[in-house]
C-alpha positions in Angstrom: 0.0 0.0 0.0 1.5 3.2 -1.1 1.2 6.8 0.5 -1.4 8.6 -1.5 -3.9 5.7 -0.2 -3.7 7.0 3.3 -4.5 10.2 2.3 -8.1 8.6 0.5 -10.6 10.8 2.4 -13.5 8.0 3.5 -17.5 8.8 2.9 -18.5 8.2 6.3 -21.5 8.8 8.0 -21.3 12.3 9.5 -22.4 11.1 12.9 -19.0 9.4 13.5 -17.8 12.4 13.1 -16.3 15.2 15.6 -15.4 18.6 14.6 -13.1 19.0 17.7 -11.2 16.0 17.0 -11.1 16.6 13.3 -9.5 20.1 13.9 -7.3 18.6 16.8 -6.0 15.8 14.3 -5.5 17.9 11.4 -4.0 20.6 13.4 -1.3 17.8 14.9 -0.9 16.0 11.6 0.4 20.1 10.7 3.0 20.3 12.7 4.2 16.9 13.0 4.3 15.5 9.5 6.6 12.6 10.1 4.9 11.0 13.5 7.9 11.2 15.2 6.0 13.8 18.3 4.1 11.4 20.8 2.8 13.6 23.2 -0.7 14.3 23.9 -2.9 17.1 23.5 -4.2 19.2 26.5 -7.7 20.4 26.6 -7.2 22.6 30.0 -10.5 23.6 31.1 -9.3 25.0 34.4 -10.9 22.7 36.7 -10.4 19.6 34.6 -7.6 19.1 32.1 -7.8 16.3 29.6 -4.9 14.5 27.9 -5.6 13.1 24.3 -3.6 10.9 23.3 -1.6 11.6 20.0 -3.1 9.4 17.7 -6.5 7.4 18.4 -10.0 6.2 16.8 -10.5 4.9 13.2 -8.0 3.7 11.0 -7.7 3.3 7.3 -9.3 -0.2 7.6 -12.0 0.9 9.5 -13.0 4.0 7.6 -12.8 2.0 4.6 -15.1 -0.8 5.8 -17.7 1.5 6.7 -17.5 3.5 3.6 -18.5 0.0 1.8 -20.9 -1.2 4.2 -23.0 1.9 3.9 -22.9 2.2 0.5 -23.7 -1.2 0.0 -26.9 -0.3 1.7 -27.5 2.4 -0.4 -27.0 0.8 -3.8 -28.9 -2.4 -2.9 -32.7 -1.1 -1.5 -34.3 -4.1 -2.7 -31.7 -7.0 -1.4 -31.2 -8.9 1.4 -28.3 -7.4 3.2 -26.2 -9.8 5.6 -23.1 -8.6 7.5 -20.8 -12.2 7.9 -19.9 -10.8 11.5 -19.6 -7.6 13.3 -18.5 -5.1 11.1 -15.4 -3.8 13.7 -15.9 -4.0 17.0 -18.1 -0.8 18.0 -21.8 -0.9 19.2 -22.2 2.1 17.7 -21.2 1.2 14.2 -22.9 -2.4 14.4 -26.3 -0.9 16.2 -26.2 1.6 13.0 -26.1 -1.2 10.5 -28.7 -3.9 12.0 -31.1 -0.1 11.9 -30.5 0.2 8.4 -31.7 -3.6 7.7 -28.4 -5.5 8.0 -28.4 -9.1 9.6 -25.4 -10.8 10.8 -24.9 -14.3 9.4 -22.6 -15.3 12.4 -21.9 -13.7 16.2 -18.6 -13.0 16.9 -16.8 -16.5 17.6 -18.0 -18.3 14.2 -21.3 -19.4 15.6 -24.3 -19.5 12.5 -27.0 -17.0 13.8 -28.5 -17.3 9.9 -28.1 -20.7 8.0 -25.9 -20.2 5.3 -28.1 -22.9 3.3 -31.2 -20.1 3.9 -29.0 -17.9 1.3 -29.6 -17.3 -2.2 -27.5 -16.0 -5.2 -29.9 -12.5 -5.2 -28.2 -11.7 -1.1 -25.5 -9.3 -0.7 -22.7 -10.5 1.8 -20.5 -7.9 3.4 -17.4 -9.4 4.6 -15.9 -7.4 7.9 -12.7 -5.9 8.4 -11.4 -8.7 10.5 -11.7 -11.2 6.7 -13.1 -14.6 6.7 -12.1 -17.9 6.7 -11.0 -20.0 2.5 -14.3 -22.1 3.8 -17.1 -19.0 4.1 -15.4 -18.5 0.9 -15.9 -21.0 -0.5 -19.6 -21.4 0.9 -20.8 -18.6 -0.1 -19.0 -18.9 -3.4 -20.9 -22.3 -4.3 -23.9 -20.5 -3.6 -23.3 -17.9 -6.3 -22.3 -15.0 -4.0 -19.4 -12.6 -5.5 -16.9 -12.5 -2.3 -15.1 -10.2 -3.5 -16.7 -7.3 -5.0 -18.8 -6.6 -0.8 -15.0 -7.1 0.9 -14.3 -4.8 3.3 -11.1 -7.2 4.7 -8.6 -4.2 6.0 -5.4 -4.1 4.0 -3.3 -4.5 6.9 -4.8 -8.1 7.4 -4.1 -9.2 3.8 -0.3 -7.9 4.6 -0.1 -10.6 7.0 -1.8 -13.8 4.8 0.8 -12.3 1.8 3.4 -12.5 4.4 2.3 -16.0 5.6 2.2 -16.9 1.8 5.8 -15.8 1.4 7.3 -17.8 4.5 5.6 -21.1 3.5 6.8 -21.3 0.4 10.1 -21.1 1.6 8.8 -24.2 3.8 8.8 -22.8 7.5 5.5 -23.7 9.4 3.4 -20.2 10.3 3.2 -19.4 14.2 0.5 -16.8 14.5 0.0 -14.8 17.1 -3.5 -13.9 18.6 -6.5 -14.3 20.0 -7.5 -17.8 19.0 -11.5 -17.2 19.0 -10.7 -13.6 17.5 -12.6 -13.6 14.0 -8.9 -12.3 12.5 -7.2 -15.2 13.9 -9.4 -17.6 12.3 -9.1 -16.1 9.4 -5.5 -15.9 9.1 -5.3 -19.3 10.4 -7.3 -20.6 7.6 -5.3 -18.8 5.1 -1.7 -19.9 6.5 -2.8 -23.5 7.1 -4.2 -23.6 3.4 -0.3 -23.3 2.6 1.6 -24.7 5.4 1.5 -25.8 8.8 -0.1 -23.3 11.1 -0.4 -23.1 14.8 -2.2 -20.3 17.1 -0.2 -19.2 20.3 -2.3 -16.4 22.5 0.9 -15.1 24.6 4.0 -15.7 26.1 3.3 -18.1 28.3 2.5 -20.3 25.5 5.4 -19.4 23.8 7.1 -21.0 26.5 5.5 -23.7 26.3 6.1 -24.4 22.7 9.4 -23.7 22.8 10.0 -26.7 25.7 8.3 -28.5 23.2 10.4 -27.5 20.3 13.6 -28.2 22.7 12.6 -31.3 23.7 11.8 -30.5 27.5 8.2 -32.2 27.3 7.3 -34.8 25.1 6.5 -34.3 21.5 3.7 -36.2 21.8 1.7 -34.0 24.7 1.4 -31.3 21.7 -1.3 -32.1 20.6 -3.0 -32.2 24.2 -2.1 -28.2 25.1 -2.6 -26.9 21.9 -5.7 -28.8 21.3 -7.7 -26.9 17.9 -4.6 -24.9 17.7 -3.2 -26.3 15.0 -4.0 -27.4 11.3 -5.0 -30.8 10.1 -1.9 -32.9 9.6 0.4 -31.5 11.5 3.7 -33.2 12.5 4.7 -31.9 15.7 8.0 -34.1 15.4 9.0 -32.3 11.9 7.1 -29.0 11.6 8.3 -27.1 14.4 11.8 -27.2 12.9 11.7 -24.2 10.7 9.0 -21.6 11.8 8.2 -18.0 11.0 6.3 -15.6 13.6 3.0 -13.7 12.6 0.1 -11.9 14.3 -3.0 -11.0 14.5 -2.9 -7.0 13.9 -4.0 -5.9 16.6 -2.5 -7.4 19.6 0.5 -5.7 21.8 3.4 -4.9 19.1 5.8 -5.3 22.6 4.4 -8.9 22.9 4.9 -10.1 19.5 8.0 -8.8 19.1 8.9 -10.9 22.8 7.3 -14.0 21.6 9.2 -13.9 18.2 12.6 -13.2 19.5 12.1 -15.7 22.5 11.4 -18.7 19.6 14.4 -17.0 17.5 16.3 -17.5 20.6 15.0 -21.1 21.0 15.7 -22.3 17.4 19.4 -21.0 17.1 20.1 -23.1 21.0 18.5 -26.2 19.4 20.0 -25.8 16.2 23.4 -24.0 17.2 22.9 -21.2 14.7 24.6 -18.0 14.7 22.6 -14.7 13.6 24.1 -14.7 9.9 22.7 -18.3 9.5 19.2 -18.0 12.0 17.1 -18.1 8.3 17.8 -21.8 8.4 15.5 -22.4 10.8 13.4 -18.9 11.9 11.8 -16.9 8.9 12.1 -12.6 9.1 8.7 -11.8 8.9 9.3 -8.6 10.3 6.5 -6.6 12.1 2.9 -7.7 10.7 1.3 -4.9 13.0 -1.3 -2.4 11.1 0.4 1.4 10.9 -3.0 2.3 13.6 -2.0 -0.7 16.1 1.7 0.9 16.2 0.6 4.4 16.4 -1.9 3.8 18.6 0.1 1.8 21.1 2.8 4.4 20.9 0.8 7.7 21.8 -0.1 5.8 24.8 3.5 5.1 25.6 3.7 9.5 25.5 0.2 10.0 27.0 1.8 8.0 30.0 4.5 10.3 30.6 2.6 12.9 31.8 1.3 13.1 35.1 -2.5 12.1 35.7 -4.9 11.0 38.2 -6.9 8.4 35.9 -7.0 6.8 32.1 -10.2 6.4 30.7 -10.1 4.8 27.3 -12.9 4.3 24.9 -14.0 1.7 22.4 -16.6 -1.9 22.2 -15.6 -4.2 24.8 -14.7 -6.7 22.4 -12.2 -4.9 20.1 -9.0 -6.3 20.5 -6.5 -3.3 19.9 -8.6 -1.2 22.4 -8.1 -4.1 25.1 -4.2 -3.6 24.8 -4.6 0.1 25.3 -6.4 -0.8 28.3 -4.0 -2.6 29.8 -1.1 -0.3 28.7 -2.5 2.3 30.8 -3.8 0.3 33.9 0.2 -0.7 34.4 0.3 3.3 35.7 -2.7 4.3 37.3 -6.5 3.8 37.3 -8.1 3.2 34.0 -11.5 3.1 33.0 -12.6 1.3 30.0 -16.0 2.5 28.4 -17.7 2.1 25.2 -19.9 5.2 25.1 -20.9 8.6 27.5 -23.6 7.1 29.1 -21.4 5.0 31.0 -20.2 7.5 33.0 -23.3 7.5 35.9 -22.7 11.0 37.0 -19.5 12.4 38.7 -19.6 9.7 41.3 -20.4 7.0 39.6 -18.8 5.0 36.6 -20.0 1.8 34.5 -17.1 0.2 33.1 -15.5 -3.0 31.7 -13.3 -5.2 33.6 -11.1 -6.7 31.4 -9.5 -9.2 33.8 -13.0 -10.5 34.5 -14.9 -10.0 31.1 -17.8 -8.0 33.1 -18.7 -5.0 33.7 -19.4 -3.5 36.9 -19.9 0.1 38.8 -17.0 2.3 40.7 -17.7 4.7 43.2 -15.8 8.4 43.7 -13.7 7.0 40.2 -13.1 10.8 39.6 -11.0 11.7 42.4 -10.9 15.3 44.6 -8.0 16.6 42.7 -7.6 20.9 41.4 -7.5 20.5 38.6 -7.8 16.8 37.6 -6.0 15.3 34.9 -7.6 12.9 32.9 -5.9 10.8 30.3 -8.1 9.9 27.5 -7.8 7.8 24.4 -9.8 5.5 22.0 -9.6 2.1 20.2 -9.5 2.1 16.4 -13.1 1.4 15.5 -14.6 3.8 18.3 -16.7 6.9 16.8 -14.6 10.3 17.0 -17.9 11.4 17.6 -18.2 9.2 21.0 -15.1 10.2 22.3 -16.0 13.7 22.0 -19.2 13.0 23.7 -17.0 11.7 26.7 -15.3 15.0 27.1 -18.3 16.9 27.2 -19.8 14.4 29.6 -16.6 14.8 32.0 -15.9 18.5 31.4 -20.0 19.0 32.6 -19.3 17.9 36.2 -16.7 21.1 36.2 -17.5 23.8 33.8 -19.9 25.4 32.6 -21.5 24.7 28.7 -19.9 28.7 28.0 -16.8 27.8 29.5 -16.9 24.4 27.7 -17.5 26.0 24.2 -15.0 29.1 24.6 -12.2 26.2 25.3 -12.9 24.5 22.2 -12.9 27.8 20.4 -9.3 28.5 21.2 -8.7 25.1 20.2 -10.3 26.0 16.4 
């Protein structure tokens, strides 16, 4: 993907959008051309100062999957419209498309909400972001369904199953990394295993834990115990873990993968006594598979961090993987609240919010604490709404200021 495609302005609906952040994000991308300036942006409205992170909310791959979707919509009035999955992960965005007519074929771990046999040739199928598996493909192709011309699979995703692509024909077996119920995963699964063997590892702990394998620590034979519907049909854990290439679902921790990938490095050349001019025997360069958004993203946290704040509250659906890691870059340094739209936020007291270690959400007390001024760091996962994370800040800024004070800060902003 070349440089003049980033700069493709989406048709997106204008409720997403945010004036303030617009200006805020133009007026950054102005003076700091080349990305290199990580520091956030302070909204200082006396009693309460916010902290936006540098770079936040939709991508490329996101914009461009809602461009499609909604113009799908448009151009088909008289068609069955069927989403595979979840567009991205954002109740906003999803809750828009179901209101427009849009049914999903599957929820979010693969599971058939609509029969694909209850399909004809005459339905429009929008593939998500995330892509699909070569056997929806294949389904819905032998129905008579074009797969390709309703694709909204982000660019970034397609890097990695070209990269995958690359490494096994070279022979090395694919170790992906990410979320293995994660509709990304599966799909680059499918697409890796289709050309070599494939495996799924979710962290570090189960790099480990191949790597004893790969060593011969444990038994070859336990393999296929722990990494039971990990791995691809055939495979040979006594010959295919001997040359092995490291790729990843886009959106997980770019710190993690790169861990994981040097930890198996580090494993293969001890097993193999390999130096680091002759490591490609045996460990593929994949180099980073991470979207431009995930790394920019994870990085203006990194700055946002530097400053000195009372709380984090960071905003996107609770089941969007990239937001998840900002999460839990943030919670490392202080409190951090994790909320998928205004409304969660109770009144000043009160908080509704998700608990990421428990998958639940729940209610805090006094979250905001008794601070002149408080500082608030703020920022949002890929597929969340400019538009909601505005909506947070004038929720917030409400408990301190008033709507005149409120409106003359963002003026000096414009």
């Amino acid at each position: 993907m070349n440089r003049i495609q980033f700069m493709k302005q989406f048709s997106i609906p204008f409720t997403y959008r945010s004036t303030l952040i617009s200006t805020i994000k133009e007026k950054r991308k102005g003076e700091d051309k080349m990305k290199k300036d990580f520091t956030p942006t302070l909204l200082d409205f006396g009693a309460v100062q916010i902290y936006l992170a540098r770079h936040f909310g939709f991508c490329y791959g996101v914009e461009n999957a809602i461009e499609i979707a909604f113009k799908t919509i448009d151009e088909n009035p008289d068609k069955r419209i069927f989403l595979l999955s979840e567009m991205i992960h954002n109740p906003k965005v999803n809750a828009d498309l179901i209101e427009r007519g849009v049914s999903f074929l599957q929820d979010t771990k693969g599971n058939n909400i609509v029969p694909f046999e209850s399909l004809t040739k005459e339905d429009v199928v929008i593939i998500p972001a995330f892509g699909t598996t070569l056997a929806i493909e294949e389904k819905l192709t032998a129905i008579g369904i074009p797969i390709k011309k309703y694709n909204t699979t982000c660019p970034f995703v397609e890097k990695v199953w070209n990269r995958s692509e690359q490494i096994a024909r070279k022979n090395y077996s694919i170790i992906v990394h990410g979320k293995p119920t994660h509709e990304e995963t599966r799909a680059t699964f499918s697409h890796a295993a289709a050309n070599t063997p494939t495996l799924v590892i979710n962290d570090m702990t189960e790099a480990i834990l191949l790597s004893d394998f790969i060593s011969g620590k444990l038994p070859i034979n336990e393999f296929y115990t722990h990494f039971k519907d990990r791995y691809s049909d055939g495979f040979d854990s006594s010959k295919d873990l001997e040359r092995i290439g490291v790729v990843n679902q886009t959106t997980m921790l770019a710190s993690d993968t790169q861990a994981i990938a040097d930890f198996l490095k580090k494993t293969m050349a001890k097993k193999y006594s390999l130096s680091e001019e002759n490591i490609h025997e045996r460990f593929a360069d994949t180099r980073d598979t991470l979207c431009y958004a995930t790394n920019d993203n994870q990085s203006a946290v990194y700055g946002l961090l530097e400053q000195n704040a009372d709380l984090a509250i960071v905003v996107g659906g609770f089941n969007s993987s990239n937001t998840s890691h900002l999460v839990e870059l943030c919670e490392q340094k202080l409190s951090t609240f994790y909320i998928d739209h205004a409304d969660r936020i109770l009144s000043k007291d009160e908080i509704s919010h998700f608990d990421l270690h428990h998958h639940k959400v729940k209610t805090s007390n006094k979250f905001l604490p008794e601070k002149n001024p408080l500082k608030i760091l703020m920022t949002s996962g890929a597929s969340c709404p400019d538009a909601v994370v505005e909506s947070v800040i004038k929720k917030l800024t409400g408990f301190f200021v008033s709507e005149e004070t409120y409106q003359k800060t963002i003026e000096t902003i414009a």
